[in-house]
C-alpha positions as CSV (number, residue, x, y, z in Angstrom):
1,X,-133.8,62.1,8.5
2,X,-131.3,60.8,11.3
3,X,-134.5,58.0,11.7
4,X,-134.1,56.5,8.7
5,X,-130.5,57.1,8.6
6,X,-130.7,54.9,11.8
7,X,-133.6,52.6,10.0
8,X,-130.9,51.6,7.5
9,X,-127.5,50.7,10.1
10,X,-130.4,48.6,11.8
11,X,-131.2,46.7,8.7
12,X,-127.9,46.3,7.7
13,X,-125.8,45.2,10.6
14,X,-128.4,44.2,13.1
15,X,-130.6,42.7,10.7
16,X,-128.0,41.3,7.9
17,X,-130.5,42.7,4.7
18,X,-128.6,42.9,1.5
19,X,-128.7,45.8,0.5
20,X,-132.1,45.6,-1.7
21,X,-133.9,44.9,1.0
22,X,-132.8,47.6,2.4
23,X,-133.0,50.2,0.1
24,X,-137.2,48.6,-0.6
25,X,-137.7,48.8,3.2
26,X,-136.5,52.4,3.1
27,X,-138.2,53.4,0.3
28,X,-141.3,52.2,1.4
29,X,-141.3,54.2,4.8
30,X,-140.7,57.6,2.6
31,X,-143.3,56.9,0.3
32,X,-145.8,56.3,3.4
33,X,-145.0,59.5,5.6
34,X,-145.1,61.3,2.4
35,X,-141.6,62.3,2.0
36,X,-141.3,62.0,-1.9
37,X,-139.7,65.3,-2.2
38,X,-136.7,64.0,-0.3
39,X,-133.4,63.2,-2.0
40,X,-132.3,59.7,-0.7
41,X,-131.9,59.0,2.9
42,X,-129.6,61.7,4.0
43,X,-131.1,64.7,4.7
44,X,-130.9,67.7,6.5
45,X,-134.8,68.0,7.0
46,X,-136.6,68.0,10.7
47,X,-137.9,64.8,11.7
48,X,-141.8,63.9,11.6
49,X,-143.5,63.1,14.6
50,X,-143.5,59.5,15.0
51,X,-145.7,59.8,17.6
52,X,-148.0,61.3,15.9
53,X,-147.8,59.1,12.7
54,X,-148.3,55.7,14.5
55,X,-151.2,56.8,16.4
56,X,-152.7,57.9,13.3
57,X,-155.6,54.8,12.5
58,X,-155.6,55.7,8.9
59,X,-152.6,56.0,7.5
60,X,-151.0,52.9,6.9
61,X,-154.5,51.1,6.0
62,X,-155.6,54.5,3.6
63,X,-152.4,53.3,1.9
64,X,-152.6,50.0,1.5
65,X,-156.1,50.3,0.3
66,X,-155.0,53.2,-2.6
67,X,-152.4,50.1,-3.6
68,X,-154.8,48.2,-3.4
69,X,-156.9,50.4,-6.3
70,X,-154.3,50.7,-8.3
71,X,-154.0,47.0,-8.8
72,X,-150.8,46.4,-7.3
73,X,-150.1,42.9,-7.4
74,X,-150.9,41.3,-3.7
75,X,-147.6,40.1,-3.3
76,X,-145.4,44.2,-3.5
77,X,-148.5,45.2,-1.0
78,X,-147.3,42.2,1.4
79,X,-143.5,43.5,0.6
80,X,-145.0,46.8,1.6
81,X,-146.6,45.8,4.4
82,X,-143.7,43.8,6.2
83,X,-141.3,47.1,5.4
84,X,-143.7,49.2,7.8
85,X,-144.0,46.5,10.4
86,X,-140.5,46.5,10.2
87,X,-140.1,50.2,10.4
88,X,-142.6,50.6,13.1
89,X,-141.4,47.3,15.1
90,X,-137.8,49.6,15.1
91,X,-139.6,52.9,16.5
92,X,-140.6,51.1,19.3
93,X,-137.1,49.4,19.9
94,X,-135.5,52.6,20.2
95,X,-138.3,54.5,21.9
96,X,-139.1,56.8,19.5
97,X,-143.3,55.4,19.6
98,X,-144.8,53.9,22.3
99,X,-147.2,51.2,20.6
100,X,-147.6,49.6,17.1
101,X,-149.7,51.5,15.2
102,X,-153.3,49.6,15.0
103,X,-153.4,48.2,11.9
104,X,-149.8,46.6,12.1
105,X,-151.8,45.2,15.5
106,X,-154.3,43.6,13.9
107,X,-153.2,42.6,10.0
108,X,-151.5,40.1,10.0
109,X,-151.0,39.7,6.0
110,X,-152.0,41.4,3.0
111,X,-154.1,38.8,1.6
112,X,-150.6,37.5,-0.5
113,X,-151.2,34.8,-3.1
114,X,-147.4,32.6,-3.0
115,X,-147.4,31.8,-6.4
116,X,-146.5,28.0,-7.0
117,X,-142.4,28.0,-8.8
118,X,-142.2,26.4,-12.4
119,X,-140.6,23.8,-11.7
120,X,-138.3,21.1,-14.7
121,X,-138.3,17.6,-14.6
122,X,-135.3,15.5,-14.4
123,X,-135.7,14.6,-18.0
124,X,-135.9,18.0,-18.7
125,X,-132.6,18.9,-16.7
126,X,-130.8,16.7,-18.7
127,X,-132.1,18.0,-21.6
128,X,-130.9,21.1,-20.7
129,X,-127.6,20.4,-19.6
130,X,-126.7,18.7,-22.5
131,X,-127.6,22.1,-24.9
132,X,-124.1,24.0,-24.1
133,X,-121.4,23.1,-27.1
134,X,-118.8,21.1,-24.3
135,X,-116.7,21.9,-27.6
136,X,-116.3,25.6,-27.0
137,X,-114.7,27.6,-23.6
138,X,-118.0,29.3,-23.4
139,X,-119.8,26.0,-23.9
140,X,-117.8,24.3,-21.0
141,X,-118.2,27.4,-18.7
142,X,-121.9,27.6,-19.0
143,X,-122.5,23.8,-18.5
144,X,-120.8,24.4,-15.2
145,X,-122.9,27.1,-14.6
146,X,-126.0,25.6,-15.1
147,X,-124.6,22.4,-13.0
148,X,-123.7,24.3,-9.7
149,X,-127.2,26.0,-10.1
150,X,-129.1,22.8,-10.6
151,X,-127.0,20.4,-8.4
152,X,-126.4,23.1,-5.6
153,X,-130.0,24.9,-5.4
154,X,-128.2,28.3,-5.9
155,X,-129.4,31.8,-6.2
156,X,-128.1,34.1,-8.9
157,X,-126.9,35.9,-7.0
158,X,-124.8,33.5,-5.2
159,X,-123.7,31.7,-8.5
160,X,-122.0,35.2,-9.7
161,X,-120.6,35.4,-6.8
162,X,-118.5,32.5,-6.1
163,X,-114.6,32.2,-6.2
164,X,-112.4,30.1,-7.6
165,X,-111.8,29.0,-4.0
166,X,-115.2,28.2,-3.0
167,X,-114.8,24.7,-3.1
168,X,-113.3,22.8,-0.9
169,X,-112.4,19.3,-3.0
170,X,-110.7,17.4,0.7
171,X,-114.2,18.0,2.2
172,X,-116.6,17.6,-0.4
173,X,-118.2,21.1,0.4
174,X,-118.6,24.5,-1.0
175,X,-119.0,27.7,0.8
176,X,-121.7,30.0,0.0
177,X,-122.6,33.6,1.0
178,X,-126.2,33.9,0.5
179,X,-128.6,36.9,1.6
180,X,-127.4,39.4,4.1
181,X,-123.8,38.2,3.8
182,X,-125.1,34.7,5.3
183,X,-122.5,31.7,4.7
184,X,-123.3,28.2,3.9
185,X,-122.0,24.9,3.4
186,X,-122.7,23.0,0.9
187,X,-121.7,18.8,-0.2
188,X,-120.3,18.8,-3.6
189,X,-120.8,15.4,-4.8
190,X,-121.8,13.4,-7.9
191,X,-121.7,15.0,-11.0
192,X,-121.5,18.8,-10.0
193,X,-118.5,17.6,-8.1
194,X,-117.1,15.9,-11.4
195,X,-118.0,19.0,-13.7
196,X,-116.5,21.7,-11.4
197,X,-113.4,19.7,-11.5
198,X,-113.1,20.0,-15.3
199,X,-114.2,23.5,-15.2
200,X,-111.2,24.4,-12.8
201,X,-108.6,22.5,-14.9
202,X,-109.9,23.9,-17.8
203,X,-109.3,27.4,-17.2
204,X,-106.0,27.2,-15.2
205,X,-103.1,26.6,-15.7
206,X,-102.1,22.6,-14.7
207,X,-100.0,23.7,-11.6
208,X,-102.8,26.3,-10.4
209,X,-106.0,23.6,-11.0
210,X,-103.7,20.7,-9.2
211,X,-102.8,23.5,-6.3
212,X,-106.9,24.6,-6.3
213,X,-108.0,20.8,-6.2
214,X,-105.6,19.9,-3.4
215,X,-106.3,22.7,-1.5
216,X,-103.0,24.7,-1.0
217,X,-103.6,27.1,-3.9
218,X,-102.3,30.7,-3.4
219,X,-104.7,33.5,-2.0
220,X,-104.3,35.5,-5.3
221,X,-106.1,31.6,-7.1
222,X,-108.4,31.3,-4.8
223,X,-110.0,34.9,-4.4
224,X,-110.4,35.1,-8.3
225,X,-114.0,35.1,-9.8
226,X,-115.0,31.6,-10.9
227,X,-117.4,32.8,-13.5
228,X,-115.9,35.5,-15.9
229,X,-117.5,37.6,-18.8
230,X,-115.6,39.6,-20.8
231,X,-112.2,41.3,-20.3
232,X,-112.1,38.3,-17.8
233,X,-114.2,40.3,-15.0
234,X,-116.8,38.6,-13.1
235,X,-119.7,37.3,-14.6
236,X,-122.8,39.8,-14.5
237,X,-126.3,38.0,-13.7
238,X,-127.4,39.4,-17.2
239,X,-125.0,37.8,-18.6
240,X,-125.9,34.1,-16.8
241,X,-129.6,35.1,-17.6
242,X,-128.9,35.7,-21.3
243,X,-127.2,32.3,-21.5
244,X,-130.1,30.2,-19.7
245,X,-132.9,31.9,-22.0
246,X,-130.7,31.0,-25.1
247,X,-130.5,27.5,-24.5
248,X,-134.5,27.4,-23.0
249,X,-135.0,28.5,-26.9
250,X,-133.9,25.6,-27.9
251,X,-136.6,23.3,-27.0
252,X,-140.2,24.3,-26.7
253,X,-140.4,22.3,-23.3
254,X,-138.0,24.9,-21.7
255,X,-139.5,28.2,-22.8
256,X,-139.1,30.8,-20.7
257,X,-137.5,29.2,-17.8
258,X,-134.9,31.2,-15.8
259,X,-131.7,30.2,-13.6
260,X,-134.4,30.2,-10.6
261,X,-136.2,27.5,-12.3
262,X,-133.2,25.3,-11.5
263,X,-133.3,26.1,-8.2
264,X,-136.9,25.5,-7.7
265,X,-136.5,22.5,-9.1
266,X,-133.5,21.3,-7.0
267,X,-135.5,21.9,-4.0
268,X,-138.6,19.8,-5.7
269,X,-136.6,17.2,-6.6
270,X,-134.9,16.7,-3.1
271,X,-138.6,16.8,-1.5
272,X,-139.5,14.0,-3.9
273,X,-136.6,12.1,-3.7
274,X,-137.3,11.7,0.6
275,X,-135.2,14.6,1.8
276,X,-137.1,16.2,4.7
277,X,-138.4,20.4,4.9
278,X,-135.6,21.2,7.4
279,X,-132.4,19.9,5.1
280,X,-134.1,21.5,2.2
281,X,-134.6,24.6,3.9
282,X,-130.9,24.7,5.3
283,X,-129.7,23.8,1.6
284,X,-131.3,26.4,0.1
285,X,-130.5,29.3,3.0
286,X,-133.7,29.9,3.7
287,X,-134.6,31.8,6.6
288,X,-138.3,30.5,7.3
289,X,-139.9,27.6,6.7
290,X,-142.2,28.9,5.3
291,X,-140.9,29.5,2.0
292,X,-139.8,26.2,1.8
293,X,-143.1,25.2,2.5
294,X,-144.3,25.8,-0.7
295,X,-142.1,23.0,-2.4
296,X,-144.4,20.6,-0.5
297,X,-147.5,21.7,-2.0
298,X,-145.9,20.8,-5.6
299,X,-144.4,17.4,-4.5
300,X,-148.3,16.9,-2.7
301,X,-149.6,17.4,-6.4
302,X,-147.2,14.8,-8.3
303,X,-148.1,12.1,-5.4
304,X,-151.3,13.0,-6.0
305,X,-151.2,12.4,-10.0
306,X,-149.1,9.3,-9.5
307,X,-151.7,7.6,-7.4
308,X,-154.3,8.4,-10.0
309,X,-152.5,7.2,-12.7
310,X,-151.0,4.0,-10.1
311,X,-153.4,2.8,-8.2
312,X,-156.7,0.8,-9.7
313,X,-159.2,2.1,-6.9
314,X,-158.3,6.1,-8.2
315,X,-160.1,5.4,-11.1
316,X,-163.3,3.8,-10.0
């Protein structure tokens, strides 16, 4: 359908939505106007009546509710839910509907539960951080790893994704494409600073490192992966996940964490430490508040537990 065809440019370049979102939002839509015999989202097939769709009162909340029956978890319904507002908020954009259909109208949520992060304490970071063998490459490589995600409050995503030229070591900053091809700056200080620094001179060559530190480090330096797996080729995030749940093995207090854990727990730690919701939010790329939001609950809860444990009137 040219629609959806149209749908997906929108999301893309209008909207910046890596290209997950996209392909969720898209499949969404196809599921709802019933279009599961459809091969992808280039087809030769006549377009539905969009008209006809959003003035239907049913359709969207008939769906929801069979979700709903089947126990889909409250939070893919909300997913679900935002990719037809989406859809539907487009439509009327481009003047292919005249109104929202009703029930985009009138719910305003899908009942979603945010479910509060796990969350490591600073004891427990430095615990972890001292599990990779410094002695080995691969030791060295994933220490660094799991000190940019930590001291950095990076995604996955983003942590695979960095170059070798990233950092800039003048400024004190590193540059980060986040969701939706959205760049960031971040302050490299302390002892990410410190460990990236190592990491660099450890896997070039004196000359390059020195070049990469100062800044005046060749194009064909700089745009190489920082991160590598085998046959030298950029990391994978299986690979990065792999590593964190072998070391998290290693102590029962780490069970089953995961490189997000880290950057929940950057964002926690920040929060606790004084830094206000609107640094944390730009530090972690964040588009609404929202989401950050959540961070204050937890930091709420361990107030709340230290003035129990603190003060002498909590007890009486």
């Amino acid at each position: 359908m040219n629609c959806i065809t149209s749908y997906q440019q929108y999301l893309s370049i209008e909207k910046g939505a890596s290209p997950r979102t996209v392909s969720s939002y898209c499949r969404d839509v196809l599921v709802l106007i019933d279009s599961k015999k459809i091969a992808g989202f280039n087809t030769s097939a006549a377009e539905p009546d969009w008209k006809l769709i959003s003035s239907s009162k049913h359709l969207i909340r008939n769906h929801l509710a069979a979700l709903r029956y089947k126990d889909v978890s409250k939070a893919t319904i909300a997913r679900k839910l935002s990719s037809f507002r989406s859809f539907f908020n487009f439509l009327l954009i481009t003047n292919r509907i005249d109104s929202l259909p009703s029930t985009l109208q009138g719910e305003v949520s899908a009942g979603r539960q945010r479910k509060l992060p796990t969350l490591l304490t600073e004891q427990l970071v430095d615990k972890l951080l001292a599990l990779p063998d410094y002695s080995t490459t691969i030791g060295r490589r994933d220490l660094t790893m799991l000190e940019l995600v930590y001291g950095l409050g990076l995604r996955l995503s983003e942590l695979v994704n960095m170059d070798i030229g990233s950092a800039d070591f003048a400024e004190s900053t590193v540059k980060i494409v986040g969701k939706g091809n959205k760049e960031r700056i971040l302050p490299l200080v302390g002892a990410t600073r410190s460990v990236l620094i190592k990491y660099i001179k450890d896997i070039l060559q004196p000359a390059e490192a020195l070049d990469v530190i100062d800044g005046v480090a060749k194009s064909s330096i700089r745009n190489l992966p920082l991160f590598t797996g085998r046959n030298y080729n950029r990391i994978s995030p299986r690979t990065v996940q792999a590593r964190v749940a072998l070391y998290s093995g290693q102590l029962a207090e780490l069970q089953g964490i995961s490189p997000h854990t880290l950057r929940h727990s950057f964002a926690s730690h920040l929060l606790d430490g004084g830094a206000g919701i609107r640094v944390v939010q730009e530090l972690l790329g964040h588009r609404n508040l929202a989401t950050t939001q959540v961070y204050t609950h937890l930091s709420r809860e361990k107030l709340r537990e230290v003035f129990k444990s603190a003060h002498p009137r909590s007890k009486k």
